[in-house]
N, C-alpha and C positions, 0 to 999 in steps of 0.2 A: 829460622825460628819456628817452634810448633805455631799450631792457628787451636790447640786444646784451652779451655778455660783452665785456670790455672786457681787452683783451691786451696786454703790454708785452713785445717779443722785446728782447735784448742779445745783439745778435751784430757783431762785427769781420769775418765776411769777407761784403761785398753781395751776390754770386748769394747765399749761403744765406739771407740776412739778407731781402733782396727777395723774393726765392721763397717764402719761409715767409710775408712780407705778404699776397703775392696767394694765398696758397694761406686764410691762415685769413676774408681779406675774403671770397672766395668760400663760406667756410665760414658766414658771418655775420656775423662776430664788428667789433670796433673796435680797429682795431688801431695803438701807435706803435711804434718802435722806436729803437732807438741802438745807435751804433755802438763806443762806446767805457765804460768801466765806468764813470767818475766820472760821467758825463752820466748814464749808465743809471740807476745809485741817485739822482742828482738827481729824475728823473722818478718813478721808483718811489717815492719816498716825498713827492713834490708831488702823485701822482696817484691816485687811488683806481680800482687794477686788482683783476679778478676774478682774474689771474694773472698769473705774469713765468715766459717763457722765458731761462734766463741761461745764456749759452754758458760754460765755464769758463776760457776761452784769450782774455783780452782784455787790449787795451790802458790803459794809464792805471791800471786796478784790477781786480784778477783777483775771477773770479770765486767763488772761494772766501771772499773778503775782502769785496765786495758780499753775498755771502746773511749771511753773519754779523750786519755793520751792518742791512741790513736786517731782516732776524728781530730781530736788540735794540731798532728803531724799530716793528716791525708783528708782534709775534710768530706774529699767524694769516693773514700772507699767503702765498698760495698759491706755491712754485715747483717749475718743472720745470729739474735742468739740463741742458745737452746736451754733451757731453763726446764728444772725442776719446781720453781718456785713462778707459780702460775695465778697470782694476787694482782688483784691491777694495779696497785702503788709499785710494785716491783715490773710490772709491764710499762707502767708509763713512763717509770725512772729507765729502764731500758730506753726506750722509743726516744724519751726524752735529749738522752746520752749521744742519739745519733743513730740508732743500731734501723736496718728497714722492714726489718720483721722479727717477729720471735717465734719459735714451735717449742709447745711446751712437752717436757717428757713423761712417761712413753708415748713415744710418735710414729707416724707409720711410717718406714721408709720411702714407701712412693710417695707419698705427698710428703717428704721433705726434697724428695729429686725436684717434684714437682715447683717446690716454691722459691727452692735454689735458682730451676731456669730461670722461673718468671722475674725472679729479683735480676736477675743476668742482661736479662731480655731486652733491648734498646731500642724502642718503638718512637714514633712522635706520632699524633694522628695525620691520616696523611693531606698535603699543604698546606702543611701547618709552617710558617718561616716567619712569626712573631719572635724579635727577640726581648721585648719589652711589654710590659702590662702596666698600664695604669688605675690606680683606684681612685675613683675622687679627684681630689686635688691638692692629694698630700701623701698620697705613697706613688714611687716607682720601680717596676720591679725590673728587674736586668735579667732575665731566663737566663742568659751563657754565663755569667758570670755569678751566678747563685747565690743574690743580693738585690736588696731593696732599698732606696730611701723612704724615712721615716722620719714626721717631725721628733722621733724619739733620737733621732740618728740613725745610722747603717746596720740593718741584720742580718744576718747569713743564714741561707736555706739547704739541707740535706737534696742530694739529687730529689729521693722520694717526694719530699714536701714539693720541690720544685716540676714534679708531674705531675702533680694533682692539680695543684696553679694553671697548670698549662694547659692541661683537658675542661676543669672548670669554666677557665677564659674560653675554650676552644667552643663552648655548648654554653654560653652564658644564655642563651636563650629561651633554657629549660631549667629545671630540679633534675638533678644525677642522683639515682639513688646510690645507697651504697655499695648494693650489690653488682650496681655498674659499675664504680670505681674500684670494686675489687678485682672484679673482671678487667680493666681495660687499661688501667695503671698498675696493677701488680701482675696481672696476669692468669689469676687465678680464675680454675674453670669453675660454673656455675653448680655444678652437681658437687663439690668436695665438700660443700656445707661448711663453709669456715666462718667464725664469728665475726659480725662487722665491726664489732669495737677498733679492730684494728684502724679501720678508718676515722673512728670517732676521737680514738686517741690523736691521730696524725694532723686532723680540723684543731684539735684542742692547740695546741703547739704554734699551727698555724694562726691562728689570730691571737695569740700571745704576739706573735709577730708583726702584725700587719696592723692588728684594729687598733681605735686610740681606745677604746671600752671592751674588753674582750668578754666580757660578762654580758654585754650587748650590744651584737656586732654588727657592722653596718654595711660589710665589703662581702665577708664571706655567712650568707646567713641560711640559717634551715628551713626546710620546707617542710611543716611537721604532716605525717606519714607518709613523704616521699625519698627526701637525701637532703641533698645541698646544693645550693647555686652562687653562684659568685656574679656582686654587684658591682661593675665596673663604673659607672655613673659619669659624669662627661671626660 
């Protein structure tokens, strides 16, 4: 069997669709593609990808509606989407959906190779062998199993959401800002200037999950002009 990442693009317009082929073959990787949604999710969940690029503007089935079904059929597979439509109610409805990042178009190819790795990239900090977190004395989290109880009942966490968790606990000692967690959970280098919403969206989500008040949170709170810290408390 190859040891290449194995890449699924869904894109409807072919220079981009093609371009981004030749661009990630020469990167290494294995790449198919499709052109259209309903084909796209066929592949996606007949095939076992390290990652799916999902345009959001496609024919047959949009792409809002593919990461959905998908996340319900594979809930820890990887996507990136690529979106013309660069509003935050259409980024959070993204993120929201499951998706672990978005690049909005036009984008530069190297920083999409770029963000492909780091979403690829399967780090833990190192001795890190927690496989549970507790907040309080009314959630617990299961890191392997990508779930928590909740006096709401049981939630399920996106791998992404579930390494933020992990480094937060990891450094409860401190405020992480978020250019650290961009860096060290996504992987992204410090000079590409990427915007931190992406992390702000991913906190929003996460204590929709976790806190009993998410409008005022008691587990995961901010440290205003630093990032975020995570209150584990006995």
């Amino acid at each position: 069997m190859s040891s290449k990442p194995r890449l699924l693009i869904i894109e409807d317009e072919a220079p981009i669709r093609n371009g981004l082929v030749d661009v990630f073959l020469f990167h290494g990787f294995e790449v198919e593609s499709a052109e259209e949604g309903t084909r796209g999710l066929s592949l996606a969940l007949a095939g076992n990808y390290d990652l799916v690029l999902l345009d959001l503007m496609l024919p047959g089935l949009n792409g809002f509606d593919l990461c959905e079904r998908l996340r319900a059929a594979r809930p820890d597979q990887p996507v990136i989407m690529l979106t013309a439509r660069s509003s935050d109610e259409d980024i959070v409805h993204g993120l929201t959906l499951g998706a672990d990042d978005y690049v909005a178009k036009p984008f530069s190819v190297t920083q999409l190779v770029l963000r492909v790795q780091a979403v690829l990239r399967r780090t833990r900090p190192p001795g890190e062998t927690r496989q549970s977190i507790r907040l309080g004395e009314s959630v617990e989290i299961d890191c392997d199993n990508l779930a928590a109880r909740t006096p709401a009942g049981e939630v399920r966490f996106t791998r992404r959401e579930m390494e933020i968790v992990r480094y937060l606990a990891s450094h409860a000692g401190r405020a992480v800002s978020r250019e650290e967690l961009l860096e060290e959970v996504w992987g992204y280098a410090r000079n590409l200037g990427l915007e931190t919403r992406t992390v702000d969206i991913h906190i929003a989500k996460l204590r929709r999950k976790i806190e009993p008040d998410p409008g005022s949170p008691s587990f995961l709170v901010t440290v205003r002009g630093v990032g975020y810290r995570l209150l584990q408390g006995p």
